[in-house]
mmCIF file of the C-alpha atoms, coordinates in Angstrom:
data_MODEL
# 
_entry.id   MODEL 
# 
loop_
_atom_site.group_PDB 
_atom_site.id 
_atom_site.type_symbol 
_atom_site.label_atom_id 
_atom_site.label_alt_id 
_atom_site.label_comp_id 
_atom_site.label_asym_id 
_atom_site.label_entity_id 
_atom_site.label_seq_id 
_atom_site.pdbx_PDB_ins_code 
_atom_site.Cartn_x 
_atom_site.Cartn_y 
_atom_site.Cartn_z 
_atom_site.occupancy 
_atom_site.B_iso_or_equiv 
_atom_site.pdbx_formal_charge 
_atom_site.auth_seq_id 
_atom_site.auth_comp_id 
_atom_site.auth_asym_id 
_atom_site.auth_atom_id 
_atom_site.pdbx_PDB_model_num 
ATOM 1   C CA . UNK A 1 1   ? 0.000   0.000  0.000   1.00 0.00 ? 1   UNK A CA 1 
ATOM 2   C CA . UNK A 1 2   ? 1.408   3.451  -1.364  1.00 0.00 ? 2   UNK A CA 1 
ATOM 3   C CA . UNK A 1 3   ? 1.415   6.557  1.323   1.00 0.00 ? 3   UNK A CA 1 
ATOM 4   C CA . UNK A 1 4   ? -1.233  8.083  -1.231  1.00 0.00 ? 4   UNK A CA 1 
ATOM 5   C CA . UNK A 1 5   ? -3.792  5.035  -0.187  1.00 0.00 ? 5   UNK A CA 1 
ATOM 6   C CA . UNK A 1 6   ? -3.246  4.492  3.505   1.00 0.00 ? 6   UNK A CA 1 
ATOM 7   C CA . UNK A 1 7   ? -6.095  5.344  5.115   1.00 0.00 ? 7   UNK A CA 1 
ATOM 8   C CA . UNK A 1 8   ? -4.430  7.233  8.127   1.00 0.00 ? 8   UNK A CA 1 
ATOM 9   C CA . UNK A 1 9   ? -2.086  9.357  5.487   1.00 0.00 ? 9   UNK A CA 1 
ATOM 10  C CA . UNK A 1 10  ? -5.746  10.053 3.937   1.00 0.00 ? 10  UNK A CA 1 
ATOM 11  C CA . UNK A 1 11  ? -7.190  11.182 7.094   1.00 0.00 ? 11  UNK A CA 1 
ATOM 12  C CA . UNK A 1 12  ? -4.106  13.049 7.906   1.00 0.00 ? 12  UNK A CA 1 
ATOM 13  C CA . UNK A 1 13  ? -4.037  15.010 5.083   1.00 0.00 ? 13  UNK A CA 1 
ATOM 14  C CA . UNK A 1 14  ? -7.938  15.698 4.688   1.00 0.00 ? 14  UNK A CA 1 
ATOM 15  C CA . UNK A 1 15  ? -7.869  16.940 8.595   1.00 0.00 ? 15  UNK A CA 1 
ATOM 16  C CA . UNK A 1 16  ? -4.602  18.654 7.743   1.00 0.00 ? 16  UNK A CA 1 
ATOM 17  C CA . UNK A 1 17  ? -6.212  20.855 4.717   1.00 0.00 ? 17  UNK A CA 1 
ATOM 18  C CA . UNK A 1 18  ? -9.275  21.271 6.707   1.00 0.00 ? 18  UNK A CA 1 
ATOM 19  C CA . UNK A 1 19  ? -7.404  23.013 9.658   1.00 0.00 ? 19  UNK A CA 1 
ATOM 20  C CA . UNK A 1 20  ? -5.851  25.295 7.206   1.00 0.00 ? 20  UNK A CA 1 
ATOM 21  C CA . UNK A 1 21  ? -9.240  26.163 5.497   1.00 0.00 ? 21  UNK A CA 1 
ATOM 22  C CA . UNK A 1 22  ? -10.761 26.965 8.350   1.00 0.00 ? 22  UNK A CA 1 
ATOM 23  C CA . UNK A 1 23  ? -7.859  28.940 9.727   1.00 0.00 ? 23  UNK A CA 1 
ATOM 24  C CA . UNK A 1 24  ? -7.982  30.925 6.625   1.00 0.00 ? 24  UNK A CA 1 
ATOM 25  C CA . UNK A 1 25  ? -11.266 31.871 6.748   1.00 0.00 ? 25  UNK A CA 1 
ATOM 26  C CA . UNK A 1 26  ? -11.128 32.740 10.284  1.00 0.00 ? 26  UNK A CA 1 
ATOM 27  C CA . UNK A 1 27  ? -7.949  34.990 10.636  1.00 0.00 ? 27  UNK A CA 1 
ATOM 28  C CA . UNK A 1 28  ? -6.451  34.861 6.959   1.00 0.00 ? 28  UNK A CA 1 
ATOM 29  C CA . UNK A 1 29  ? -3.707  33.956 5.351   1.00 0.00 ? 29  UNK A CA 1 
ATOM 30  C CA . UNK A 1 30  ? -1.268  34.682 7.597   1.00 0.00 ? 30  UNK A CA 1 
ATOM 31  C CA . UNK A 1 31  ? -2.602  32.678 10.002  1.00 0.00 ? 31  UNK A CA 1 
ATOM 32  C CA . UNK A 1 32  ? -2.054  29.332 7.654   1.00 0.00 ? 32  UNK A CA 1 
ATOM 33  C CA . UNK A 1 33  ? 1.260   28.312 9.683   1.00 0.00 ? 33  UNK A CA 1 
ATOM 34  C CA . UNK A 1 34  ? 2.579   24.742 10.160  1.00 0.00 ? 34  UNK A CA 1 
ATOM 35  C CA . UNK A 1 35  ? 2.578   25.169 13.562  1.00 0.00 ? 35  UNK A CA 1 
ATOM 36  C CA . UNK A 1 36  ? -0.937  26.775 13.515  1.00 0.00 ? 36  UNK A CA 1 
ATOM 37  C CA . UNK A 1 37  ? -2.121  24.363 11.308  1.00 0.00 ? 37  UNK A CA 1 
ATOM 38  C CA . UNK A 1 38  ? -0.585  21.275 13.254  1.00 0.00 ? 38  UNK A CA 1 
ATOM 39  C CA . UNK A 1 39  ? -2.278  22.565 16.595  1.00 0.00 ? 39  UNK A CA 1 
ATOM 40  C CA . UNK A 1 40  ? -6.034  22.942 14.700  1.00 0.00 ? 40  UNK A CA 1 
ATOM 41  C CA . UNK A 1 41  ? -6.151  19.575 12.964  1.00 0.00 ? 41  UNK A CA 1 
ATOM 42  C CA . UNK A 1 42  ? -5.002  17.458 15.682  1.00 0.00 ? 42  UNK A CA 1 
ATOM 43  C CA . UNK A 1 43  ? -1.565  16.253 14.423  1.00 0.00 ? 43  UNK A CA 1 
ATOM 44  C CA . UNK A 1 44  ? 1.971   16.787 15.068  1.00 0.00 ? 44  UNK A CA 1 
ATOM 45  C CA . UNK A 1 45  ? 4.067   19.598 13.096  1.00 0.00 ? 45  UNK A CA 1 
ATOM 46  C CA . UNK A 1 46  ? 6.545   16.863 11.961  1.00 0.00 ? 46  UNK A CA 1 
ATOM 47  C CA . UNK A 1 47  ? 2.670   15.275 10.178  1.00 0.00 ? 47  UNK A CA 1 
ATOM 48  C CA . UNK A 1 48  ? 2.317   18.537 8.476   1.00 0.00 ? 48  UNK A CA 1 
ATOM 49  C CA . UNK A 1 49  ? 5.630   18.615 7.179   1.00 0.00 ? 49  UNK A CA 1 
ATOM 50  C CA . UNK A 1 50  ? 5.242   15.566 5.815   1.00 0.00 ? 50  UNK A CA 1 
ATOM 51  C CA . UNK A 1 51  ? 2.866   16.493 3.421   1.00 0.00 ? 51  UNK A CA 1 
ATOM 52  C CA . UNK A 1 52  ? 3.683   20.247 2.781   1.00 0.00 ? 52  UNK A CA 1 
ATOM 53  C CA . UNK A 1 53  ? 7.486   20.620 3.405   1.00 0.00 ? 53  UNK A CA 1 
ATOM 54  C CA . UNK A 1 54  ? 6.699   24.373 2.786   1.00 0.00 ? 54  UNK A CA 1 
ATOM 55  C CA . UNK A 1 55  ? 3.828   26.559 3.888   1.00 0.00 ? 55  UNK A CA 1 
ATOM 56  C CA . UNK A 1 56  ? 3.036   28.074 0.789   1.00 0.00 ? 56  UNK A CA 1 
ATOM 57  C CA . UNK A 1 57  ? 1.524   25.008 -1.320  1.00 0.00 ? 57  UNK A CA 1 
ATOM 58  C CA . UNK A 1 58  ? -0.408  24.461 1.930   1.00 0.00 ? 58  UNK A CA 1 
ATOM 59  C CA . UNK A 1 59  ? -1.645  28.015 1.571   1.00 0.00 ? 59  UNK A CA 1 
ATOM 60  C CA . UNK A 1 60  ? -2.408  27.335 -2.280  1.00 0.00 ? 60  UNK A CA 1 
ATOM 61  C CA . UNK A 1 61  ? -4.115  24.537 -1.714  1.00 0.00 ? 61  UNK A CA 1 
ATOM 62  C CA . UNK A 1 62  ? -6.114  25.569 1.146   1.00 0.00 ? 62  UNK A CA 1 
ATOM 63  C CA . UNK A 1 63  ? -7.436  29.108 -0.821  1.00 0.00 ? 63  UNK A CA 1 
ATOM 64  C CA . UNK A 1 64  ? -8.240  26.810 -3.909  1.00 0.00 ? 64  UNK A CA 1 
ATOM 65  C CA . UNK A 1 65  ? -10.875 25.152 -1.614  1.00 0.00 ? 65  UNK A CA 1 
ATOM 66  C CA . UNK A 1 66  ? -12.523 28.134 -0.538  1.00 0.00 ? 66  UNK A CA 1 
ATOM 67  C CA . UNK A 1 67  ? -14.917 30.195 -1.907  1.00 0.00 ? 67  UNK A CA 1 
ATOM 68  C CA . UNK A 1 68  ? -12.979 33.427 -3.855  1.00 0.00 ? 68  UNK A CA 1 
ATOM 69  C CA . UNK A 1 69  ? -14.292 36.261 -2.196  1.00 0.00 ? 69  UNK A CA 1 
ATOM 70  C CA . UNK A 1 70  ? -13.405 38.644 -4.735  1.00 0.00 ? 70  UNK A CA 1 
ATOM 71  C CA . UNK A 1 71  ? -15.747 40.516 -7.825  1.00 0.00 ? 71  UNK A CA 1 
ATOM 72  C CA . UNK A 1 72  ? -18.254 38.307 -6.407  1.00 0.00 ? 72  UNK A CA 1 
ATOM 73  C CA . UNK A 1 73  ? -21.830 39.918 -6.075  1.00 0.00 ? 73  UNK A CA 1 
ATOM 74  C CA . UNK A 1 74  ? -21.616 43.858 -7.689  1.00 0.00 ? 74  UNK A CA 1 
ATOM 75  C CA . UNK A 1 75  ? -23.615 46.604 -6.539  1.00 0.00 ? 75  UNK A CA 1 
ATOM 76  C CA . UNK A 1 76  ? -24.592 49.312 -8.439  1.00 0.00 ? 76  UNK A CA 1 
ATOM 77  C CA . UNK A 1 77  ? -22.848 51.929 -9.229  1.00 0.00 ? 77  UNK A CA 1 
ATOM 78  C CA . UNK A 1 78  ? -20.494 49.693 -10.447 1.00 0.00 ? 78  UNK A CA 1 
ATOM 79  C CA . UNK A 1 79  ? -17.947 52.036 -10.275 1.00 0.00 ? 79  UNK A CA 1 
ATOM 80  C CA . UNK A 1 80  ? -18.446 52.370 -6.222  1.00 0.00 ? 80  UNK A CA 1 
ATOM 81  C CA . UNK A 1 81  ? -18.867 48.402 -6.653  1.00 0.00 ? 81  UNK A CA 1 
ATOM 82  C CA . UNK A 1 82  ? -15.510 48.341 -8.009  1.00 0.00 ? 82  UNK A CA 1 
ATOM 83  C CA . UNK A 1 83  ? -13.141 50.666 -6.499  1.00 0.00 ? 83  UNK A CA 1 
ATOM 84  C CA . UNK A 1 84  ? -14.356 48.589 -3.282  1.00 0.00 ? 84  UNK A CA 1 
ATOM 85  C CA . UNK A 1 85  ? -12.999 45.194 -4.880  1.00 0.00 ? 85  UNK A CA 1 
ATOM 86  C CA . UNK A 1 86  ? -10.131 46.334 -5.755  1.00 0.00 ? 86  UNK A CA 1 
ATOM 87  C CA . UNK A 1 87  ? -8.987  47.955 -2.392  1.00 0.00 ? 87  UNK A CA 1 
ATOM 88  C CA . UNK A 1 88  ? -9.602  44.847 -0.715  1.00 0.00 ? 88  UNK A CA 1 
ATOM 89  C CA . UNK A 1 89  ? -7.341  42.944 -3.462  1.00 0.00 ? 89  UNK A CA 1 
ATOM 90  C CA . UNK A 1 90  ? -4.617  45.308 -2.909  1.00 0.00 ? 90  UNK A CA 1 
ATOM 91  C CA . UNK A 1 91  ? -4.848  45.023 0.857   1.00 0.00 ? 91  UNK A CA 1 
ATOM 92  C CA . UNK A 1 92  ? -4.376  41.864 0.240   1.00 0.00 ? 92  UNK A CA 1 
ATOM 93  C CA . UNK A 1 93  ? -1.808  42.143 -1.969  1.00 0.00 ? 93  UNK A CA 1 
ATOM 94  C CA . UNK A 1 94  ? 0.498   43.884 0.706   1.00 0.00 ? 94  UNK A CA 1 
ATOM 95  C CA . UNK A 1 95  ? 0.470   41.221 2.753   1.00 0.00 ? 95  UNK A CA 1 
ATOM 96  C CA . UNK A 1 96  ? 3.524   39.307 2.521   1.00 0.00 ? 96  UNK A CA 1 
ATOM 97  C CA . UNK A 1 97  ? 2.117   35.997 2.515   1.00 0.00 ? 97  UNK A CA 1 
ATOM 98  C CA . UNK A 1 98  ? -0.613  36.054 -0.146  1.00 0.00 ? 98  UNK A CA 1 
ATOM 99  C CA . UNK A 1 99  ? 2.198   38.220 -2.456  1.00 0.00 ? 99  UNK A CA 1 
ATOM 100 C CA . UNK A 1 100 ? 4.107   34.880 -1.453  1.00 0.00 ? 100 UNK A CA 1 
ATOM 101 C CA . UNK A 1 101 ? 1.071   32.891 -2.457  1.00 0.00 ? 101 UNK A CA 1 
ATOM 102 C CA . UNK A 1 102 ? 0.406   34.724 -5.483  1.00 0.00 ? 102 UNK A CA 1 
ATOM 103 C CA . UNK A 1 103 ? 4.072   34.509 -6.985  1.00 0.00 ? 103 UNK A CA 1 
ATOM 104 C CA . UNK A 1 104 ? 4.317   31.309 -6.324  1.00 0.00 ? 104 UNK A CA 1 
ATOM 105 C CA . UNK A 1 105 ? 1.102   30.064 -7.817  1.00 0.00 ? 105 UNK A CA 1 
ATOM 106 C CA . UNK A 1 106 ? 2.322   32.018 -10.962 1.00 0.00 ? 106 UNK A CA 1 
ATOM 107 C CA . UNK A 1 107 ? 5.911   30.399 -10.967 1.00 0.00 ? 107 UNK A CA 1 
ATOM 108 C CA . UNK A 1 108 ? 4.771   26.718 -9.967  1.00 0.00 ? 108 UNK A CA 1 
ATOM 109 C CA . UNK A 1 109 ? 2.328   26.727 -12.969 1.00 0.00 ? 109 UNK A CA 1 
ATOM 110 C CA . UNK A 1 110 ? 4.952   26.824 -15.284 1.00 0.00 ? 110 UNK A CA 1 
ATOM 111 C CA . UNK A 1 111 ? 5.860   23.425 -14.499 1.00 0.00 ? 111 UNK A CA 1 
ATOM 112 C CA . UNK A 1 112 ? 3.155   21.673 -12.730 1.00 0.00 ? 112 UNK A CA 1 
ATOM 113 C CA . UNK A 1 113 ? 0.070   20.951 -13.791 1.00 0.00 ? 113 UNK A CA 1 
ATOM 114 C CA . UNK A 1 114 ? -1.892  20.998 -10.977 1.00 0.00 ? 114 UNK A CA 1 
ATOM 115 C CA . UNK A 1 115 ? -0.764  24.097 -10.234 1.00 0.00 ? 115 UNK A CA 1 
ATOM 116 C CA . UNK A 1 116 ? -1.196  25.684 -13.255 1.00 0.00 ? 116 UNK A CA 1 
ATOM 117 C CA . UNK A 1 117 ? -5.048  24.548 -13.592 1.00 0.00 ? 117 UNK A CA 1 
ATOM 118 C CA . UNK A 1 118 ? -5.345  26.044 -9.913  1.00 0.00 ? 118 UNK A CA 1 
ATOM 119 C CA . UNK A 1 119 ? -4.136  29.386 -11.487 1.00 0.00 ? 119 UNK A CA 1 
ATOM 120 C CA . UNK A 1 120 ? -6.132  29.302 -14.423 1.00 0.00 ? 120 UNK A CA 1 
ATOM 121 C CA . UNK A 1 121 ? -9.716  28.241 -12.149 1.00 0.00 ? 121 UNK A CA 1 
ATOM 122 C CA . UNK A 1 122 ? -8.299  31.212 -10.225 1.00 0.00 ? 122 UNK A CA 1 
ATOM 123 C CA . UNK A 1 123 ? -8.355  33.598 -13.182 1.00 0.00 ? 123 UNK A CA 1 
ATOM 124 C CA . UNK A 1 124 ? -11.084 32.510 -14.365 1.00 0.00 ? 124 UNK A CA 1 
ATOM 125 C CA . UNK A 1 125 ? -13.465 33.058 -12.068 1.00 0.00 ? 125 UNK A CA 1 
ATOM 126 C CA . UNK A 1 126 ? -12.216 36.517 -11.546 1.00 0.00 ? 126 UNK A CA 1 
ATOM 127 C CA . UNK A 1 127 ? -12.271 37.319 -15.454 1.00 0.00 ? 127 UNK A CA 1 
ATOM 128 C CA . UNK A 1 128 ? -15.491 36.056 -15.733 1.00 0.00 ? 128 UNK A CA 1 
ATOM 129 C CA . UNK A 1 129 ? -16.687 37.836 -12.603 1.00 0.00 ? 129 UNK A CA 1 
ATOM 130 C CA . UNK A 1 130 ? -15.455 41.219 -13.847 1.00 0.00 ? 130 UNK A CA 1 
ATOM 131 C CA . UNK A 1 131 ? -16.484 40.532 -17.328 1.00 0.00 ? 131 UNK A CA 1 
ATOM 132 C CA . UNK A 1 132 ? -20.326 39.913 -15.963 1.00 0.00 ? 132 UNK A CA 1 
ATOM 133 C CA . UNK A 1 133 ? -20.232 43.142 -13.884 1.00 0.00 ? 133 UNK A CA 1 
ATOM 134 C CA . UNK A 1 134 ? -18.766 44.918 -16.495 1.00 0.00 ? 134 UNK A CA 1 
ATOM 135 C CA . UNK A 1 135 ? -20.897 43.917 -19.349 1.00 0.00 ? 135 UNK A CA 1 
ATOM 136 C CA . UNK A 1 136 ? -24.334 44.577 -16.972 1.00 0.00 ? 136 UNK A CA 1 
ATOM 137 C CA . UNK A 1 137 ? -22.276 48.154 -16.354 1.00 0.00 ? 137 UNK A CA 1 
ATOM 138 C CA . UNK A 1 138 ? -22.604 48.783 -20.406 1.00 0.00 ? 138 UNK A CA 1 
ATOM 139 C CA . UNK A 1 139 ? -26.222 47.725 -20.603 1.00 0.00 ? 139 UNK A CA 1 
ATOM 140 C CA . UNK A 1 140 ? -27.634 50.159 -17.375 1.00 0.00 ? 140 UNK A CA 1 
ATOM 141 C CA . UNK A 1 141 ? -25.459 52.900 -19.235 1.00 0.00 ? 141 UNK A CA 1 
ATOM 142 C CA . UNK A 1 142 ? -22.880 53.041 -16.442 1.00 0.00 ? 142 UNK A CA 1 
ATOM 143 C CA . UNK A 1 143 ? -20.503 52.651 -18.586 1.00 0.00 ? 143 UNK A CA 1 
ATOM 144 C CA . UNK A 1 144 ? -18.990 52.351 -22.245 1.00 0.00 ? 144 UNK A CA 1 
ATOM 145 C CA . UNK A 1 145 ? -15.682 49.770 -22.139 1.00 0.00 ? 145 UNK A CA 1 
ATOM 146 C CA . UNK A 1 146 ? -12.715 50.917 -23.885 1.00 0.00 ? 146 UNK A CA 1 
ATOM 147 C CA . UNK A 1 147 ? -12.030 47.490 -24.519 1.00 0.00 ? 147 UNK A CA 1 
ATOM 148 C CA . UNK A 1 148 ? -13.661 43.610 -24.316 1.00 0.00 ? 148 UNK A CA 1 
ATOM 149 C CA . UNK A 1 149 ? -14.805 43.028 -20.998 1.00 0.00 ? 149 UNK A CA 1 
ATOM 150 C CA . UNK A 1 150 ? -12.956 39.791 -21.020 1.00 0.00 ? 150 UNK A CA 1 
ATOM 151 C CA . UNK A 1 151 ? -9.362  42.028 -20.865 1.00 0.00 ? 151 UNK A CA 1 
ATOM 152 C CA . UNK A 1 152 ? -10.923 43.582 -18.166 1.00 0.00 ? 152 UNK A CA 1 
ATOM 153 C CA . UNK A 1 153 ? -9.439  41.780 -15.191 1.00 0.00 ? 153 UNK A CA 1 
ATOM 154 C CA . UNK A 1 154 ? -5.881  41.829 -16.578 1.00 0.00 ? 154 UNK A CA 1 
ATOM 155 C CA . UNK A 1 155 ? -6.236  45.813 -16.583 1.00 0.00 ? 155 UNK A CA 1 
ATOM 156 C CA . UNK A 1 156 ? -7.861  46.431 -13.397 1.00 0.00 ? 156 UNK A CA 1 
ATOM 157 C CA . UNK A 1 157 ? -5.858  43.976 -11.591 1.00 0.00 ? 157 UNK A CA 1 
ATOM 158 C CA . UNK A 1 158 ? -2.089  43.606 -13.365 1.00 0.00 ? 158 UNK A CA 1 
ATOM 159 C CA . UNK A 1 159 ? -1.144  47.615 -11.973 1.00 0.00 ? 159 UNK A CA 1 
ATOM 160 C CA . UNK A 1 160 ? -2.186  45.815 -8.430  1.00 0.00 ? 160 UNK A CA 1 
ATOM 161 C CA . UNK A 1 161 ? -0.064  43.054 -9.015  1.00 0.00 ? 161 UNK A CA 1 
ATOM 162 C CA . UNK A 1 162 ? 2.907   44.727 -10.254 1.00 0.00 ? 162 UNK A CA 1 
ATOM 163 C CA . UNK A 1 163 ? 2.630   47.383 -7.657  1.00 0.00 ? 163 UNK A CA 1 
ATOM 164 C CA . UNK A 1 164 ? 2.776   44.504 -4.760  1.00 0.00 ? 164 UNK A CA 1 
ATOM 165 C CA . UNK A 1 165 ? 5.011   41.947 -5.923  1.00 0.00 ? 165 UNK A CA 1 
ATOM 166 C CA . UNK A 1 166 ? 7.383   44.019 -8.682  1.00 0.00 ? 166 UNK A CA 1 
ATOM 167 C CA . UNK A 1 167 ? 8.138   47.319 -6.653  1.00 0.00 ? 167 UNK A CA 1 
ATOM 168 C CA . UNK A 1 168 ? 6.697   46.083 -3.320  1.00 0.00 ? 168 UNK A CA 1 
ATOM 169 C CA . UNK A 1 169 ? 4.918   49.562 -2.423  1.00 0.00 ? 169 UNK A CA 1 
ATOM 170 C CA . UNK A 1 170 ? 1.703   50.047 -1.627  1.00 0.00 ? 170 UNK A CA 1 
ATOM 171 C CA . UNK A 1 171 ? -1.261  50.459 -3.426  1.00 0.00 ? 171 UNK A CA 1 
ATOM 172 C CA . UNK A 1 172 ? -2.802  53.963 -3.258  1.00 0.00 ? 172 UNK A CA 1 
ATOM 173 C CA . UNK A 1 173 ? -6.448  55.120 -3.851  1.00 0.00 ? 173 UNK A CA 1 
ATOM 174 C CA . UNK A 1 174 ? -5.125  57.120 -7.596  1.00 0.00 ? 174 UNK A CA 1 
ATOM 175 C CA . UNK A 1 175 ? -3.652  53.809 -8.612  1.00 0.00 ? 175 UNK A CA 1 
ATOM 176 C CA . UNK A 1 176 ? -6.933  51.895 -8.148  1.00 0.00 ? 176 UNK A CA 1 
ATOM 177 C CA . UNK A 1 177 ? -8.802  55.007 -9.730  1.00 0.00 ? 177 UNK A CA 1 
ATOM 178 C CA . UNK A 1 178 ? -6.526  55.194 -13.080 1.00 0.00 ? 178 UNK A CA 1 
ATOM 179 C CA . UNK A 1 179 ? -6.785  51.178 -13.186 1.00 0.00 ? 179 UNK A CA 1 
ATOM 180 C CA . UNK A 1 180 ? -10.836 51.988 -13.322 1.00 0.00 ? 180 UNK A CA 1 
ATOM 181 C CA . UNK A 1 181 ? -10.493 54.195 -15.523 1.00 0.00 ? 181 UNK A CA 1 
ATOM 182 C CA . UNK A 1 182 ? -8.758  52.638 -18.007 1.00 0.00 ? 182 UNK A CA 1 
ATOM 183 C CA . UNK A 1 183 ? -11.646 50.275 -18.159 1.00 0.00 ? 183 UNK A CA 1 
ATOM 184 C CA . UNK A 1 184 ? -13.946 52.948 -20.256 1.00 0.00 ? 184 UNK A CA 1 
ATOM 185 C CA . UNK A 1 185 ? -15.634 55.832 -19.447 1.00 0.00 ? 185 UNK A CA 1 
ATOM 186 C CA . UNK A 1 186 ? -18.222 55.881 -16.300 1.00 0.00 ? 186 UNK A CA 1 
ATOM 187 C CA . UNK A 1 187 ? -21.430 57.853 -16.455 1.00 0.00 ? 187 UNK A CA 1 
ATOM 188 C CA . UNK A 1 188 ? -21.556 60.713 -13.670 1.00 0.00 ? 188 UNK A CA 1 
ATOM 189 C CA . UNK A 1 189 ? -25.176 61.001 -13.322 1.00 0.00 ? 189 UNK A CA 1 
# 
């Protein structure tokens, strides 16, 4: 019997990824620590280790089995909608671990595959969330896209991105504004 079918590695690992869940949604990902993680789920650090020899792809895979949080659910005016979204991705963007998170989902997907259909169900649903809000924007008359809305995500949130993990500054309310803007022009009225 491989590691991969023993029943206790099995439970391990399932109690494991459910400690880290839950400690995500409850303090964030910061909070996602071996030792943390280890002390939730019932089993010794050395257990955890085992199966994630580094925090991150515990982080990775604990975020890809919760709901995404972000673009979900838009409000009118969109543009209000918005500008909220994206200040919550940038503060979550400075934090050093999900800048860790976020690089390395990016830089694992290159060579593994798992990894690299996390990242694209990742993108996805954020493209598509955008696109959705965007294109119900257009037909209220909120606004008129200066490009298709499926681009949309990659403008709004690439100046967010680079900002965090390129030049490691933070993100400022005129950065989010200009990354709105560049989606089209709002309606004022």
């Amino acid at each position: 019997m491989t590691s991969e079918t023993d029943p206790r590695f099995l439970r391990s690992r399932e109690a494991i990824l459910n400690a880290a869940r839950e400690l995500l949604l409850e303090s964030g990902p910061t909070a996602v620590t071996h030792v943390q993680v280890a002390e939730r789920a019932g089993v010794g650090r050395a257990t955890v280790y085992r199966h994630w020899p580094q925090p991150v792809p515990l982080l990775v895979e604990a975020m890809a089995t919760v709901p995404m949080p972000f673009l979900d659910q838009p409000t009118t005016p969109t543009r209000d909608w918005l500008r909220r979204e994206l200040t919550a991705i940038a503060r979550q963007l400075e934090l050093d671990d999900v800048r860790a998170v976020a690089t390395t989902l990016a830089n694992t997907a290159l060579w593994d595959d798992t990894m690299d259909s996390r990242r694209a169900q990742f993108a996805g649903i954020l493209t598509a969330r955008l696109a959705a809000a965007l294109d119900d924007a257009q037909a209220r008359g909120e606004l008129t896209p200066s490009l298709p809305s499926g681009d949309a995500a990659a403008l709004a949130i690439g100046p967010l991105h680079y900002r965090a993990t390129i030049e490691r500054a933070p993100i400022g309310p005129a950065l989010i504004d200009a990354a709105i803007d560049a989606l089209g022009t709002w309606s004022t009225g």
